[in-house]
Structure formats: C-alpha cells, structure tokens
C-alpha positions as CSV (number, residue, x, y, z in Angstrom):
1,X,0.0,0.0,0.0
2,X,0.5,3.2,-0.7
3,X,0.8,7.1,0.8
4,X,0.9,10.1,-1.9
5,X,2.8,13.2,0.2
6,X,3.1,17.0,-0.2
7,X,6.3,19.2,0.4
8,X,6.0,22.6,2.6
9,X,8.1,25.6,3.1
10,X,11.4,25.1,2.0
11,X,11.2,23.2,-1.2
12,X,10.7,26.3,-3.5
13,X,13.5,26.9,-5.9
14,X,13.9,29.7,-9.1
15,X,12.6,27.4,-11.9
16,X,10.7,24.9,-10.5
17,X,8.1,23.5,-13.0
18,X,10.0,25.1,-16.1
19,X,10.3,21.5,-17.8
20,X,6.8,20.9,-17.2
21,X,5.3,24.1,-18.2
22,X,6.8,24.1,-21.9
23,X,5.7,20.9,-22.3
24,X,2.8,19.9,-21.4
25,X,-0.8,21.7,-21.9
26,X,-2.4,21.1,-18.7
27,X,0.3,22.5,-16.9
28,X,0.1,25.6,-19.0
29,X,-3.5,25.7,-17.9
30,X,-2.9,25.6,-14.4
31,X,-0.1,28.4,-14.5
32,X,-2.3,30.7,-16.9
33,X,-5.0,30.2,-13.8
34,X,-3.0,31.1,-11.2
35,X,-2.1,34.3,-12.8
36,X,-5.7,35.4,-13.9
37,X,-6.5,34.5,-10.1
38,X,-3.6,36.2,-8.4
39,X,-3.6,38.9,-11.0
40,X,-0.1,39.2,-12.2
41,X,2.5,37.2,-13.5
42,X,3.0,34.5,-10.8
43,X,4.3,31.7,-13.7
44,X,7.0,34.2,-14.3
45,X,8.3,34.8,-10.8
46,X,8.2,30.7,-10.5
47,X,10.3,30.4,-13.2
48,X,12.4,33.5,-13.2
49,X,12.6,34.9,-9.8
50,X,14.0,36.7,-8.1
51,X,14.2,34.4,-5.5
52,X,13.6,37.1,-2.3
53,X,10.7,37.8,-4.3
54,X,9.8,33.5,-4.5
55,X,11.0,32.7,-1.1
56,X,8.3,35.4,0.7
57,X,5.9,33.9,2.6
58,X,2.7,34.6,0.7
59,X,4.4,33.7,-2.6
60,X,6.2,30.3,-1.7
61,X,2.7,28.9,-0.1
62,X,0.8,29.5,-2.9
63,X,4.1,28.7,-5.8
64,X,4.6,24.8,-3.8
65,X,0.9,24.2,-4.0
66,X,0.4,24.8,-7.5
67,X,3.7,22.7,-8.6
68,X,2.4,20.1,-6.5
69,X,-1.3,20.3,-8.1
70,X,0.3,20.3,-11.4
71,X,2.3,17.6,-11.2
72,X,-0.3,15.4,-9.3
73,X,-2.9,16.2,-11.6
74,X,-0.2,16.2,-14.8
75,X,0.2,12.2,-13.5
76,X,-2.9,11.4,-13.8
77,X,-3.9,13.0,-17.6
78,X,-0.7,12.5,-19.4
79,X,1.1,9.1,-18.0
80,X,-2.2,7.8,-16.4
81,X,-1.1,7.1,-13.1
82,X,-4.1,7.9,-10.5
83,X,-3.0,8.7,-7.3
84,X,-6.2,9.2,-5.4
85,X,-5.5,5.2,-5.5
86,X,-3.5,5.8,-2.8
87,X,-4.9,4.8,1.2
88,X,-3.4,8.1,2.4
89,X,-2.5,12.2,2.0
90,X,-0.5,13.8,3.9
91,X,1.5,17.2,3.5
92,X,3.8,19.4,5.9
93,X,2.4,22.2,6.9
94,X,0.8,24.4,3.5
95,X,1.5,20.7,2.2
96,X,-1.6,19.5,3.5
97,X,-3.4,22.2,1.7
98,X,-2.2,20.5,-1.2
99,X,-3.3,17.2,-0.1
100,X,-6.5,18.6,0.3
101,X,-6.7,20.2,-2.8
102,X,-5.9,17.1,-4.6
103,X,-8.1,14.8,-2.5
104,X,-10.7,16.8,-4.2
105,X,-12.1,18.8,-0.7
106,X,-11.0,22.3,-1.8
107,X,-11.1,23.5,-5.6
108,X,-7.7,24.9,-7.4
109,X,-8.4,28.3,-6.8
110,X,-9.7,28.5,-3.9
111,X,-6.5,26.4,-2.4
112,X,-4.2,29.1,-4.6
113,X,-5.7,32.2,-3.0
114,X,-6.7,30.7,0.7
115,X,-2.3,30.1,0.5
116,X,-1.7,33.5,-0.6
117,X,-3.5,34.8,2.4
118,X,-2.5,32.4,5.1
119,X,1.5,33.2,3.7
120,X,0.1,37.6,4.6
121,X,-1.3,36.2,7.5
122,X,2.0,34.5,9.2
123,X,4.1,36.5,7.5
124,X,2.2,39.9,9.3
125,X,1.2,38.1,12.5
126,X,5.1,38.9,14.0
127,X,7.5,42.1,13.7
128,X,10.2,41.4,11.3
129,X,13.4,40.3,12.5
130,X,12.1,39.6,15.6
131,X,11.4,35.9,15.2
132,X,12.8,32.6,13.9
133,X,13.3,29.1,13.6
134,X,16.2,27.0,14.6
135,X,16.7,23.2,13.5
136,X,18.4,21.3,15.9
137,X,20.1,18.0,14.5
138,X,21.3,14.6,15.5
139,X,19.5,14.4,18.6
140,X,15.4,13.3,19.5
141,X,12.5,15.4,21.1
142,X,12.5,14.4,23.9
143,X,16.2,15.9,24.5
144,X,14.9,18.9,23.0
145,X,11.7,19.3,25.4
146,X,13.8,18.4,28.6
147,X,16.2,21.4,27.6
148,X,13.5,23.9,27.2
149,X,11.2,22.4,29.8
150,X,14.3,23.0,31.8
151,X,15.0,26.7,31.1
152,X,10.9,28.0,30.5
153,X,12.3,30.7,33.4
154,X,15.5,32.0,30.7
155,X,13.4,31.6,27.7
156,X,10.9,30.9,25.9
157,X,10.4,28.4,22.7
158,X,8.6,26.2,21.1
159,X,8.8,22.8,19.0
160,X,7.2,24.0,15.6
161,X,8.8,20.7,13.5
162,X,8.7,17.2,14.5
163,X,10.2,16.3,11.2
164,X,12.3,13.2,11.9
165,X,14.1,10.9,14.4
166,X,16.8,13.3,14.5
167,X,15.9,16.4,13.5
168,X,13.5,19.0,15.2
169,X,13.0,22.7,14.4
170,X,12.8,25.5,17.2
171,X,10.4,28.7,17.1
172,X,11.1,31.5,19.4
173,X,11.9,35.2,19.3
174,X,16.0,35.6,17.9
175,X,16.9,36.6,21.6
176,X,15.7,33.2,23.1
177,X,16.4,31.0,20.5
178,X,20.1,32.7,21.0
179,X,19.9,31.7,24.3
180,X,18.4,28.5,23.4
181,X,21.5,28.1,21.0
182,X,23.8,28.4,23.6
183,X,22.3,25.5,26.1
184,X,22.1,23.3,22.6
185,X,25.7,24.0,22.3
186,X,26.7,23.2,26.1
187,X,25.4,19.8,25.1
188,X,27.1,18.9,22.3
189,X,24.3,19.4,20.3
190,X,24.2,20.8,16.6
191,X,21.7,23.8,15.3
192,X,21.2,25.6,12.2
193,X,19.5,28.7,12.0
194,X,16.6,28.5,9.2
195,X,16.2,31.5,6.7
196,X,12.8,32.1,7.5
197,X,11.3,35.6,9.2
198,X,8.8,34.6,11.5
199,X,8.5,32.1,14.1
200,X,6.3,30.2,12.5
201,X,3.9,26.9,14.6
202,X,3.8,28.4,17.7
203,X,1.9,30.7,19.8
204,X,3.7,34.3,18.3
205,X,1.1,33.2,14.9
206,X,-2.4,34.1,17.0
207,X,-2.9,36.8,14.7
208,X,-2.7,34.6,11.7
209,X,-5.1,32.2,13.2
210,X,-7.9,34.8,13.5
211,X,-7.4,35.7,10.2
212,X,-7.3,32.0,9.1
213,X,-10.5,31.1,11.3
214,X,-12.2,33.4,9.2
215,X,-11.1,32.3,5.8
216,X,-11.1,29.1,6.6
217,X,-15.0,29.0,8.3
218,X,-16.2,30.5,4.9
219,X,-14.2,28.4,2.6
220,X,-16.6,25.6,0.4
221,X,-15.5,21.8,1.4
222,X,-16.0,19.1,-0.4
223,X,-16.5,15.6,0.5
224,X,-12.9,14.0,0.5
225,X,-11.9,11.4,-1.8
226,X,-8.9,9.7,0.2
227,X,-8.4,9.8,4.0
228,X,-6.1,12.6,5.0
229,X,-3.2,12.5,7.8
230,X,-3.3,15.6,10.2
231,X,-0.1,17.5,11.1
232,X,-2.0,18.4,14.4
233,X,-2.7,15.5,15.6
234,X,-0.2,13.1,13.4
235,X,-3.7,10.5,12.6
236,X,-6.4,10.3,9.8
237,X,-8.9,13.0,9.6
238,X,-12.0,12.5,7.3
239,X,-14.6,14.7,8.8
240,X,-14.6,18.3,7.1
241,X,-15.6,20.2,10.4
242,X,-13.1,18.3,12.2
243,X,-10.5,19.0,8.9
244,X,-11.9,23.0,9.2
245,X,-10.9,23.0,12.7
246,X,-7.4,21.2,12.9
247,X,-6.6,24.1,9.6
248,X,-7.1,26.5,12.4
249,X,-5.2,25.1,14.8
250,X,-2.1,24.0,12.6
251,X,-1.4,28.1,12.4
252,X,0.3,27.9,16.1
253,X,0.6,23.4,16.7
254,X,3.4,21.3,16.2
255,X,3.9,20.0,13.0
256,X,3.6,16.2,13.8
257,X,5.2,14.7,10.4
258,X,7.4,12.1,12.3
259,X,4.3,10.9,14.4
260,X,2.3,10.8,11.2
261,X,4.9,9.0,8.8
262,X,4.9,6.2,11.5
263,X,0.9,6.1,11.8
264,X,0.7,5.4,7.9
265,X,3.7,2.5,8.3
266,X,1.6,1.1,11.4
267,X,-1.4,1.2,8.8
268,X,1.0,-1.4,6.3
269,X,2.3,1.7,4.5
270,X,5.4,0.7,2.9
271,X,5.2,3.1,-0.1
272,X,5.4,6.9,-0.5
273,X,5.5,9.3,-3.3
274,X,6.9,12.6,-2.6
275,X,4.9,15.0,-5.2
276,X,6.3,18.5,-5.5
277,X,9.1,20.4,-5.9
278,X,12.4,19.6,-3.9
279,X,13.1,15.9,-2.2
280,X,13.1,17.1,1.4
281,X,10.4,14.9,2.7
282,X,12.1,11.7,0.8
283,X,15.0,12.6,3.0
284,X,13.0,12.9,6.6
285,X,11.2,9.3,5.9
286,X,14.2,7.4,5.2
287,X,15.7,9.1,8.3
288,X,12.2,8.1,10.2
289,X,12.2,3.9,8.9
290,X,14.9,2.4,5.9
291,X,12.8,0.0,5.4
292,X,10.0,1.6,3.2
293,X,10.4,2.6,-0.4
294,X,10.3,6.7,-0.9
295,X,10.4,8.3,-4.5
296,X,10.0,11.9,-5.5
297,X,8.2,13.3,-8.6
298,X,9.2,16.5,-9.6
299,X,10.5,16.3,-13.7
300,X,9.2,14.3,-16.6
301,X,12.3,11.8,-16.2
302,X,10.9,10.8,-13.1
303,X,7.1,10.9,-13.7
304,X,8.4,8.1,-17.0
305,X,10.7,6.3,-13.8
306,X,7.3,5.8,-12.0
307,X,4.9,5.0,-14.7
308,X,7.5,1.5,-15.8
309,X,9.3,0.9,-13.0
310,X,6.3,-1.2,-11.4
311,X,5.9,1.2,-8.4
312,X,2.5,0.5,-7.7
C-alpha cells in the first residue's frame, strides 16, 4: 500500500516546473489560472525569480501548492497514473493544503488564494526580525523538550517541527532561541538557524489564526476522496468540520510529520510518493524507517521512472 505526500516551506527553488510548463498543456493551464486569479505574473516569478521575491511567505505557499497540483494532476492525464489510489495524503504544513486540494475537498483556486493569504497572515502576524526558527540536528524530542522544559524561566520556545528521528525545528523570538542556542551547544548538540522571518507553529502566529478562522470558516469543502493524515494531531482525519478545525489550529501546533509517517507505516504503508518540488520529505522518511520505499516526482524523467518501473 500506498501514501501520496506534499512538500511545505522550504522546497521552493527559481525554476521549478519550467520542464513541465513548456511541455505539457495542462500545466500551461494551471499556471495561466494562477495568474488570472492572483492577477499578475505568478508563472513568471516561479520560473524567473528573483528568489527574495519566490521565497516570501505569501508567494512560496501558494508557488509549492500549485507545482504540487500540477504535477499530481499532470500524473494522472498524461502518464495515467491515478493517485487518489493511494490509502493516504498527507503534506507538511501548507502541504496539506495540497493534499487537500488534490483529495478533491477544496477547488484549485480556492486552495491558490486561501495560501496566498494564510502566507500575509504568518508572515504579518510577527515584527520582522524579531522571530525565527532553529533546527536542531542529531538528537530526538525528547532531549529537546527536557532542555526547554528545563530553562521555561530564561526563555521561551517552542517545538514548531517534528520532522524526523533526529531532527527538530525550534520557534522563538531571535533573543531566546540565542539563548536556546547556547544550552544546545553546552550539550554537544548541533543547530542551524533557518532562513525564514517569523517564528512560524507556535503561539507568536495568534494573529494569523484569527485571520485563518475566518477564511477558513467561509471556505466551500468538499466531500474527501482519500483519508487525509493531520499534522495536528499526526492521525487520519475525514470529517470536514473536524478537517476546518485542525486548519485553524495548525497556524500555532506542532507540526507532527514524524508521528504521522509512522501512523501510515503502522497502517501497512510501505510506499510513499513525494509529489512536489524539492526531495526534502524523501529525506525525513528514510531518516524516520529504511525499510519503506520513498520516491520523489518533480521532472518528466521521473514521472516516466514511475509509470515503468512497477511502483505500484
């Protein structure tokens, strides 16, 4: 059995797509949607930059989703490989939009603009410069917890990514994740600071999840065609008010993506197929279990790769 996944923040790159754009129609479609919908040229910041421009908040959310949607739906029309075969969805973070999206509950558009504004919304919801994310390496959570748990009266931050056995990412204002740093370093343990400018998945995003309650109460659902894995809670998730809720919540909770690669292997998962830009996730699962089978489909070599090499 099988789990299709969805990349997050992170993944973007200058000229993502480009192969796929110039040579397939459906693609072009998709791109020429986004554009009349967002109303300028997003297809050409994707493919030319610059990158600041790409890696802001409100344009990387919305840039990931659609070369995800493209490719997903791209699979499905030109090599005739149906995904919504698969028993699960799951993305990180804006990546479950896309699993969403392409589970059939939200339409296209809708997803495209509901990122755009979620990217303002985290992106506005802390002063500039004042935040940030740390990832701390080689060591597991529960380190990581004991050390702040320890230290709550010098600082305060948060666990924002539960990405792998060995590998966590920090959110905190830059003066306590400094200080945060420093304890990390006292124990031997290795931290790279993320280029990101908010702290995002923990408590400093309340203003974003006001704005997102909002959008997201007033958004159309549809009925879900595959069961979808919830970063909040790291399990499956099929009721939409439920689904509506645990959007909300995801603004300022842990990302659980370790907890929820091992609840698809505990449900005879031994397959996954990374769709979107970037291999990033490919590289957290085989760091969660060896055992399963990870691809990533990103350029037309690959999508060829999976249609004959007896993947499914």
């Amino acid at each position: 059995m099988f789990s299709v996944i969805f990349p997050g923040q992170g993944s973007q790159s200058v000229g993502m797509g480009k192969d796929l754009l110039q040579n397939y129609q459906v693609v072009k479609e998709l791109f020429k949607e986004a554009d009349d919908s967002l109303k300028f040229s997003f297809s050409n910041l994707i493919i030319n930059g610059p990158k600041d421009e790409l890696d802001k908040t409100e344009n990387t959310q919305p840039a990931i989703f659609l070369i995800g949607y493209s490719i997903f739906k791209l699979l499905k029309k030109e090599f005739g490989i149906d995904l919504n075969k698969a028993e699960f969805f799951a993305g990180h973070s804006l990546g479950e939009y896309t699993a969403l999206s392409c589970s059939g509950a939200i339409s296209f558009l809708d997803t495209l603009n509901l990122l755009k504004k979620r990217g303002q919304a985290m992106q506005s919801a802390f002063p500039l410069g004042e935040g940030g994310m740390l990832a701390v390496l080689g060591t597991n959570i529960e380190k990581v917890e004991k050390i702040l748990k320890n230290n709550e009266d010098k600082y305060n931050c948060y666990i924002a990514n539960d990405n792998s056995n060995l590998q966590n990412v920090v959110s905190g204002k830059i003066k306590d994740l400094d200080l945060f740093e420093e304890d990390l370093k006292k124990n031997s343990i290795k931290s790279i600071k993320l280029s990101v400018s908010a702290p995002f998945h923990c408590k400093y995003m309340s203003k974003a999840t006001e704005i997102m309650k909002n959008e997201i109460a007033n958004l159309n659902f549809n009925t879900l065609s595959n069961k979808i894995i919830s970063n909040v809670t790291g399990k499956e998730v099929e009721n939409i008010i439920e689904i509506k809720k645990l959007l909300v919540d995801q603004i300022e909770s842990r990302v659980r993506w370790r907890e929820s690669i091992l609840y698809m292997i505990n449900k005879k998962i031994n397959k996954f197929i990374e769709i979107g830009p970037g291999k990033v996730l490919n590289g957290l699962i085989k760091r969660i279990d060896k055992n399963v089978e990870v691809v990533s489909i990103n350029e037309i070599k690959e999508m060829n790769e999976l249609k004959n090499n007896g993947f499914f």
